[in-house]
C-alpha positions in Angstrom: -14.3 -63.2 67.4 -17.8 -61.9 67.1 -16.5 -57.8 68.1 -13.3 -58.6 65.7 -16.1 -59.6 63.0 -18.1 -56.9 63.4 -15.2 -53.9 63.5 -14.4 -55.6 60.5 -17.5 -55.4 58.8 -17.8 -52.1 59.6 -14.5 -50.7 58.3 -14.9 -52.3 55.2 -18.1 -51.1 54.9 -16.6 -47.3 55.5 -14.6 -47.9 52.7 -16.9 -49.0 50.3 -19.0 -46.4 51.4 -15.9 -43.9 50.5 -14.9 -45.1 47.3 -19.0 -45.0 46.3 -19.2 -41.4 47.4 -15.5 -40.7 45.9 -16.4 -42.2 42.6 -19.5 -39.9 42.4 -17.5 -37.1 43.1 -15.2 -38.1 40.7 -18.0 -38.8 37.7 -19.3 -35.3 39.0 -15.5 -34.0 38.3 -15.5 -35.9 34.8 -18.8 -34.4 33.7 -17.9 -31.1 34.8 -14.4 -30.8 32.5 -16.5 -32.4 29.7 -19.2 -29.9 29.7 -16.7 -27.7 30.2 -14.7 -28.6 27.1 -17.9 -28.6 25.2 -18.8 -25.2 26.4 -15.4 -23.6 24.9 -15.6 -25.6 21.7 -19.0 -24.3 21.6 -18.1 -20.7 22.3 -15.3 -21.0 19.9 -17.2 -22.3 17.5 -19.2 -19.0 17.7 -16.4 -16.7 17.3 -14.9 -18.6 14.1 -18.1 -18.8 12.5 -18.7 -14.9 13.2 -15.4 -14.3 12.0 -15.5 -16.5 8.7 -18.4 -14.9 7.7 -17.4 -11.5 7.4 -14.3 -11.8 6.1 -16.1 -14.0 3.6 -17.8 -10.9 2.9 -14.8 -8.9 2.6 -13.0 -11.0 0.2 -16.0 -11.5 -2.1 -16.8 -7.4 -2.0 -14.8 -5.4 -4.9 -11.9 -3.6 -3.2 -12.7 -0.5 -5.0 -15.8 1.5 -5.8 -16.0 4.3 -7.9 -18.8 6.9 -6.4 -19.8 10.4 -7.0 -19.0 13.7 -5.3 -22.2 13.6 -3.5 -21.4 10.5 -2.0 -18.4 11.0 -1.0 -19.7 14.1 1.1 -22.0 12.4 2.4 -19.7 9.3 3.9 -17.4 11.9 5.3 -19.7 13.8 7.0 -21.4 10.6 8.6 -18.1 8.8 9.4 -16.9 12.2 11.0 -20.2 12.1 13.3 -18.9 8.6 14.1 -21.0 6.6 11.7 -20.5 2.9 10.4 -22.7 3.2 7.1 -19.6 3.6 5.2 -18.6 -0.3 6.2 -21.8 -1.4 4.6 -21.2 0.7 1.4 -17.8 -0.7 0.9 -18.2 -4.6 2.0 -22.3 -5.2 1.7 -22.0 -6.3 5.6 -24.8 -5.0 7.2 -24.1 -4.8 11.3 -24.6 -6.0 13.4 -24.9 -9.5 12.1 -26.2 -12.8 14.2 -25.7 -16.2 13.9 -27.1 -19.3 15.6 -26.5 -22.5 14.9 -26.5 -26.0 16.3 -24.8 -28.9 16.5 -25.5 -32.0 18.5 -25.9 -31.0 22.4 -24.4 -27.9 21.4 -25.1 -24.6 20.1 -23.5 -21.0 20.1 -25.0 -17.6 19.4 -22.2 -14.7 17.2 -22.9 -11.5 16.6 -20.6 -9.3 14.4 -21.1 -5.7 15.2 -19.0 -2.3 14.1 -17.7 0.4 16.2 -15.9 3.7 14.9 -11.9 4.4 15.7 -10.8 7.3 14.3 -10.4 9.3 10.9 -8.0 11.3 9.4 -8.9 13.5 7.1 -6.8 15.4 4.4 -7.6 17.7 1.5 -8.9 15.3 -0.9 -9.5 11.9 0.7 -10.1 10.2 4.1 -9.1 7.3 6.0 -11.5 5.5 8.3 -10.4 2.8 11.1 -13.2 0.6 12.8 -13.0 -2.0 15.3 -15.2 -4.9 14.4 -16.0 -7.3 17.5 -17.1 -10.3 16.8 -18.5 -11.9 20.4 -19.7 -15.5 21.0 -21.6 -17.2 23.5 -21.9 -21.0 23.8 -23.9 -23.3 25.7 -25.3 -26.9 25.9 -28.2 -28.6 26.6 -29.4 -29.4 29.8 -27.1 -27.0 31.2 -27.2 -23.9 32.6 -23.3 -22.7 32.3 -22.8 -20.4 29.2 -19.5 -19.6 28.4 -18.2 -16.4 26.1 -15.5 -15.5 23.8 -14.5 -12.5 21.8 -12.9 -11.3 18.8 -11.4 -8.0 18.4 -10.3 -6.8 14.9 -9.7 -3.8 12.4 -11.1 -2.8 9.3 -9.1 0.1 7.1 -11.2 2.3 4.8 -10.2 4.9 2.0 -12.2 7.5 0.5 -12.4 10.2 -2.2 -9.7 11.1 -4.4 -7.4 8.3 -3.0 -3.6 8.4 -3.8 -3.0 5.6 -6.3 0.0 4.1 -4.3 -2.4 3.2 -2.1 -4.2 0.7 -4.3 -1.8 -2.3 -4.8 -2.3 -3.4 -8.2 -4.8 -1.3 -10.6 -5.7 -2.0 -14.6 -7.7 1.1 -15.7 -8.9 -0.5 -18.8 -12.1 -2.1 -19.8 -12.1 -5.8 -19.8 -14.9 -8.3 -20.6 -15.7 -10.6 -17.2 -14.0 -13.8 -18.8 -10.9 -11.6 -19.5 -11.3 -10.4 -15.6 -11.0 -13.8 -14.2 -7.8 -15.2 -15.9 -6.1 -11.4 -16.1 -3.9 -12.5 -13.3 -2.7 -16.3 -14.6 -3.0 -15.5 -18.2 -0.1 -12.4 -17.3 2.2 -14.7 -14.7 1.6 -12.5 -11.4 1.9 -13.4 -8.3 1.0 -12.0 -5.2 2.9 -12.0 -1.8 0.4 -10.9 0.8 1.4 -8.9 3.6 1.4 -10.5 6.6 -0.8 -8.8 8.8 -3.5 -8.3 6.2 -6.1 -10.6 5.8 -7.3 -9.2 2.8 -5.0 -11.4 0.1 -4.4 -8.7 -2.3 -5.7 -9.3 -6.3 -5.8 -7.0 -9.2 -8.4 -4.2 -9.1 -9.7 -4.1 -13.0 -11.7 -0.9 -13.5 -13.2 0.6 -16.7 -13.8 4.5 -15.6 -10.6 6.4 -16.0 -9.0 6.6 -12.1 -5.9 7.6 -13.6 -5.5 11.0 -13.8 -3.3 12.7 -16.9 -3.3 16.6 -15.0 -0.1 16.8 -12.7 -1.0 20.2 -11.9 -0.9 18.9 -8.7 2.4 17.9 -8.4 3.6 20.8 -10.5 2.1 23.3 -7.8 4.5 21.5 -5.4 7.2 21.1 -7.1 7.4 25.2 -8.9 5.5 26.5 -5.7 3.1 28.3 -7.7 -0.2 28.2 -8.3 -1.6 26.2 -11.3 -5.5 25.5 -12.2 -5.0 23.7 -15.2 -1.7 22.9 -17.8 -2.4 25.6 -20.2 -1.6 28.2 -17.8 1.6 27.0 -17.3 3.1 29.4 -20.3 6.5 29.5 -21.5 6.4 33.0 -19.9 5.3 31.7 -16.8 7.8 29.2 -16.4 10.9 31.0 -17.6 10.1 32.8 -14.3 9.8 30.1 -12.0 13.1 29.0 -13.7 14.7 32.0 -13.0 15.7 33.1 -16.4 15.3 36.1 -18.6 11.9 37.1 -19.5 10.7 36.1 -22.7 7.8 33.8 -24.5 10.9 31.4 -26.0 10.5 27.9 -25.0 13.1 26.9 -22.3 16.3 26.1 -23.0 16.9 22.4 -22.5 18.6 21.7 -19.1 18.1 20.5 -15.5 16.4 23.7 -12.7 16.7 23.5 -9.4 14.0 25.7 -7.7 14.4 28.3 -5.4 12.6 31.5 -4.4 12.0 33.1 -1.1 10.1 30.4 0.2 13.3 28.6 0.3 14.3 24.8 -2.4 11.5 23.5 -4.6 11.9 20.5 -6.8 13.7 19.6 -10.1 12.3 20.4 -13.4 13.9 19.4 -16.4 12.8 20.9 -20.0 13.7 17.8 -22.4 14.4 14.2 -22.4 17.0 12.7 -20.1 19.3 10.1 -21.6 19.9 8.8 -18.2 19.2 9.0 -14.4 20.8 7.6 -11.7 20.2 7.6 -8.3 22.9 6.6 -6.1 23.8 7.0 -1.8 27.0 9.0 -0.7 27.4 8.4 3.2 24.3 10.2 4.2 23.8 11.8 0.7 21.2 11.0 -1.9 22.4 11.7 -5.5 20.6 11.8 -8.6 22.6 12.3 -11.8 21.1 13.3 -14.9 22.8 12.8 -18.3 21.4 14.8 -20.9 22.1 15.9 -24.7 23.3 19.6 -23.1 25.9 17.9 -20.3 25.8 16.3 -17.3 23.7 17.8 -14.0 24.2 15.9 -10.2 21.7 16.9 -7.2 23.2 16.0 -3.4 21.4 16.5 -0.7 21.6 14.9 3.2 18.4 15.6 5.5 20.6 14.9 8.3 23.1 17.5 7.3 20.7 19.8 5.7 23.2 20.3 2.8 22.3 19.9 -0.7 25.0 20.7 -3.5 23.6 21.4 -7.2 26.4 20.4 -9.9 25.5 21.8 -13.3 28.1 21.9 -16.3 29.2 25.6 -15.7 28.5 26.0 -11.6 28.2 24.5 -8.4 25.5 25.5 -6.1 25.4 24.6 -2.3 22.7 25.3 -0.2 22.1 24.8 3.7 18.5 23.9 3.0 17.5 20.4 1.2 14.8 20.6 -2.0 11.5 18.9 -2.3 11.4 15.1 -3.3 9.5 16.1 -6.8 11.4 15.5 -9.9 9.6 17.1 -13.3 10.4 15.4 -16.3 9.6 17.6 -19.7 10.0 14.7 -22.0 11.2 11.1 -21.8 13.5 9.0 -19.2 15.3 6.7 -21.5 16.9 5.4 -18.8 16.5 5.1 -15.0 18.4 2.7 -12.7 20.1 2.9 -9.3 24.1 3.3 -9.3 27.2 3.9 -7.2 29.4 6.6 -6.4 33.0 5.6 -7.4 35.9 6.9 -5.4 36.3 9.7 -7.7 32.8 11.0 -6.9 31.3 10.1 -9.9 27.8 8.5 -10.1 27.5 4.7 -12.2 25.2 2.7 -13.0 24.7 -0.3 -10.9 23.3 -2.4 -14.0 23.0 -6.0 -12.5 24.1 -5.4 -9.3 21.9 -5.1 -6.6 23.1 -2.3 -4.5 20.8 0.2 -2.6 20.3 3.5 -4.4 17.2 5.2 -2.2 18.3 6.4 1.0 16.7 6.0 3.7 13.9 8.2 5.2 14.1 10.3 1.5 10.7 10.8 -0.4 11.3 10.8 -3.8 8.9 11.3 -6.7 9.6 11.2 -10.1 7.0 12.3 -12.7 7.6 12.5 -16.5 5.2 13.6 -19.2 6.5 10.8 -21.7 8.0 7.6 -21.1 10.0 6.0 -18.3 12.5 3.3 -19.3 13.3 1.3 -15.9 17.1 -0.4 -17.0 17.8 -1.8 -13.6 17.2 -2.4 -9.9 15.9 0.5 -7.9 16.4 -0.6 -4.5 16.2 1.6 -0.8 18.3 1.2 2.4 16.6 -1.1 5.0 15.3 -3.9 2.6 16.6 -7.7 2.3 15.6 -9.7 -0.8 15.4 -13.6 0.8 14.7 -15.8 -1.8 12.9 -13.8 -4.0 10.8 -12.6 -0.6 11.3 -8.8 0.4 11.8 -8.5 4.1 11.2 -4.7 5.3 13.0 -3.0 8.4 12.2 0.4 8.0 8.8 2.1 6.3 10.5 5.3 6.3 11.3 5.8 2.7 9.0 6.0 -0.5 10.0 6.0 -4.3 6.9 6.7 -6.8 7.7 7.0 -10.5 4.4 8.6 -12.6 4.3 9.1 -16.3 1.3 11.3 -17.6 1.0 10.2 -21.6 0.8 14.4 -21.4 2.4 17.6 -22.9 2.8 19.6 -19.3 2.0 22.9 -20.8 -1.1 21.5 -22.8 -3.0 19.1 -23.7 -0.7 17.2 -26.5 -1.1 13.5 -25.8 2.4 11.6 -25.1 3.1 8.1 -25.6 3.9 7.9 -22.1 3.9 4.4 -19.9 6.2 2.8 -17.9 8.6 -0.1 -19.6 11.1 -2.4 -18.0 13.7 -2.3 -20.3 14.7 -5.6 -22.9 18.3 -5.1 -21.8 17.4 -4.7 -17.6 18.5 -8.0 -15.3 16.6 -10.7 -16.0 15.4 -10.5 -12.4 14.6 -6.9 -11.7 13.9 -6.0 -8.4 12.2 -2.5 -7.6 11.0 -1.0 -4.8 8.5 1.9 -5.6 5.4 3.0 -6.5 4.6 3.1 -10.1 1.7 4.6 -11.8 1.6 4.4 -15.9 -0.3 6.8 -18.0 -0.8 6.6 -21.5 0.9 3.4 -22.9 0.6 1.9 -19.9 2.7 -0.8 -18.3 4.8 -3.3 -20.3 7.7 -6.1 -19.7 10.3 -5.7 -22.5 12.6 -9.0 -23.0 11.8 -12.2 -22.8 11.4 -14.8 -19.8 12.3 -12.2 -17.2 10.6 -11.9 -13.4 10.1 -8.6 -12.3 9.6 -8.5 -8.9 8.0 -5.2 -6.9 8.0 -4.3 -3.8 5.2 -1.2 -3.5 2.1 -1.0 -6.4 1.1 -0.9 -10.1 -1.4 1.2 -11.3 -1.8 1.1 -15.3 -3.9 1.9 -18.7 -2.8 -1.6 -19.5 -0.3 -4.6 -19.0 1.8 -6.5 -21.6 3.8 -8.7 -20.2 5.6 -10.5 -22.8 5.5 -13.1 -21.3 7.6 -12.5 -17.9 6.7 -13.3 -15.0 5.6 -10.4 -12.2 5.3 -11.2 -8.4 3.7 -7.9 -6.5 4.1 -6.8 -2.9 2.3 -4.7 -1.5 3.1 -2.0 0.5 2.3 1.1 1.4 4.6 3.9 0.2 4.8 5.9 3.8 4.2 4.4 7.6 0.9 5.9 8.0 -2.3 7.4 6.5 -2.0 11.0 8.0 1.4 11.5 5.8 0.3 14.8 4.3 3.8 14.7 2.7 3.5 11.6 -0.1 3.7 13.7 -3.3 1.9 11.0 -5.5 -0.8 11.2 -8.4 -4.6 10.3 -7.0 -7.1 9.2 -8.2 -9.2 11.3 -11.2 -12.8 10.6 -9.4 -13.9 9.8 -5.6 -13.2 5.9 -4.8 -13.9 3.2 -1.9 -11.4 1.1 -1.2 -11.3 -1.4 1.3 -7.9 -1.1 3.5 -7.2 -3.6 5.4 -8.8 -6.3 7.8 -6.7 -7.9 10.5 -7.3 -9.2 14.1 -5.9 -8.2 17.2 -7.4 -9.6 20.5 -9.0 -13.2 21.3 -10.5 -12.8 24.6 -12.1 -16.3 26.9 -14.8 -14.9 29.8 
């Protein structure tokens, strides 16, 4: 009984011992995925507080600055050598930017720093793409473990003579700062920010005249010649590029295709246009324009390389396809998408919403006086889900300019953009529109124009209506030396984009 006792006592003290030495190991075990726990909150804690502080900073910075020549030069030539000073001129952040904090038996170190992407530069203007990491380190006290997380993300900047598409919604008007803060409910707009950007877009108010009246630009493109400033575009001069007899008569009103050795230009029209209608035939775009002189149609397929030119007395084909640049003389009293009926002719789609843009065309549409918008102008590839725009394809751009400016001179236009009183009382359009003279104005009452692309105006009446704005930008990427669009009349800054891209746990 005594050796029975004693083996006894002795595995049961074996066990004891074991479940002492396994409950240590056990409290060991606890303590570890405790302080481990802590030591990600900790580091995560880090990376959110890095993160909410600059884009903090971002939102609160102006999206656009207006600078000088010199300083534009200046950033370009630094950001081309790889420099980051631009990020502090446009958002006030100055990197690389620490912060420590504490918080019970915690505490975590961020730091925010900037790193140079890439650039692309074209004629005018440059865009700028840094990656901003924002890295974290966490630890506790009393412990030696540290652990680290990191944030990876991209920050979009424009500068110089920017194309105005590019800026989502502008008002080049002076308003006093109470007038600033309610411009957006007093008017009924609504944003719908784009997914992927953090920035939530807002409207950009600015007093010093961005909007240029000059499409000399534009003109060059679309005449292929050469002109320095509008009053040496002579009647002389033009009834050359048009192709007609040589004389110093104004030109007869009328729709002109260019053409020369150089192969299709753009459209130019000499007077106003009682109605335009663009319309898609298979793998056509057509554009009908309905003047006091007669009816003119343009066809044209980029996948065919076909265009056919329909004017009163003559058709024209050509195995080439024009520029996308439309020159308005005069006023658009009316411009819409439409159909092509079964006898080939091109209608107005008036309520119905029916694509009219094909897709993959560039399209620009400038006119030196008014354009009345009478219906939905809509491109291939887009879905309209409850008032929501849902976009497939970026492949397509529509920008509609009006100057408030004689083309030849330096007569002064009423000009402006107007959605028209007798348009669907919800308007959908997809494009870019940019609003000289008059500027931008709602006609009818209780409508909701909805817009899919950017605003840039002189000034905004409303009426009234509602307008709910979507960004987007009018071609898939910055290097797109082809968007034939207005910029801006002095050198800008104008903060992109900001999204994120990579969490990373170390």
């Amino acid at each position: 009984m005594f050796i029975v006792t004693i083996f006894s006592f002795f595995i049961f003290s074996v066990l004891a011992l074991s479940m002492i030495f396994l409950s240590q190991v056990y409290l060991r075990l606890g303590g570890f995925r405790k302080n481990s726990a802590a030591l990600d909150y900790s580091s995560e804690n880090g990376v959110k507080k890095g993160f909410h502080y600059v884009l903090e900073a971002m939102s609160s910075a102006p999206r656009l600055l207006v600078i000088s020549e010199e300083k534009f030069s200046e950033l370009r030539d630094g950001t081309r050598n790889s420099d980051i000073k631009i990020i502090e001129e446009t958002t006030g952040l100055r990197l690389p930017v620490e912060i420590h904090e504490e918080e019970g038996d915690m505490a975590w170190t961020s730091r925010a720093s900037g790193l140079f992407e890439r650039m692309i530069e074209e004629e005018d203007f440059f865009s700028a793409r840094f990656k901003l990491l924002i890295d974290s380190e966490g630890r506790l006290k009393n412990f030696l473990p540290k652990r680290t997380s990191s944030l990876e993300t991209r920050l979009g900047i424009l500068a110089g003579h920017v194309p105005l598409p590019l800026i989502p919604f502008l008002i080049n008007k002076k308003l006093e700062p109470a007038e600033k803060e309610d411009f957006e409910e007093k008017n009924n707009i609504r944003f719908t920010p784009r997914s992927n950007n953090l920035l939530f877009p807002q409207p950009t108010i600015v007093e010093e005249e961005l909007i240029p009246q000059d499409a000399s630009p534009l003109l060059e493109k679309a005449l292929q010649i050469k002109v320095f400033r509008p009053q040496d575009l002579s009647n002389a001069r033009l009834r050359t590029v048009l192709g007609l007899e040589n004389s110093t008569e104004p030109v007869p009103e009328g729709v002109y295709l260019i053409q020369n050795d150089l192969g299709l230009g753009g459209v130019y029209i000499q007077g106003d246009v009682e109605e335009m209608v663009t319309a898609i035939e298979q793998d056509f775009q057509a554009i009908a324009f309905q003047m006091e002189a007669g009816l003119w149609i343009l066809k044209f397929s980029p996948a065919q390389s076909k265009t056919y030119f329909y004017a009163p007395q003559e058709v024209q084909t050509y195995d080439l396809i024009p520029l996308g640049i439309i020159i308005v003389s005069g006023k658009i009293e009316s411009l819409g998408g439409g159909v092509v009926d079964p006898e080939g002719k091109i209608c107005p789609a008036k309520d119905e919403e029916i694509a009219s843009i094909l897709q993959g065309i560039n399209l620009t549409i400038i006119a030196s006086d008014k354009i009345s918008i009478t219906s939905h102008l809509l491109r291939q590839g887009v879905q309209w889900q409850e008032g929501v725009p849902y976009v497939k394809d970026k492949n397509a751009q529509l920008i509609i300019f009006s100057t408030g400016q004689d083309f030849q001179g330096n007569q002064l236009l009423e000009g402006g953009v107007t959605i028209a009183e007798n348009s669907p009382q919800d308007i959908k359009i997809q494009a870019a529109l940019t609003a000289q003279g008059e500027g931008f104005e709602i006609q009818g009452e209780k409508k909701t124009v909805r817009i899919l692309g950017s605003l840039q105006a002189t000034d905004y009446l409303s009426g009234g209506s509602e307008l709910e704005m979507t960004p987007l930008l009018p071609f898939p990427s910055l290097g797109n030396s082809s968007l034939n669009s207005p910029a801006t009349a002095k050198p800008v800054l104008l903060l992109s984009f900001f999204e994120t891209r990579e969490w990373k746990e170390f």
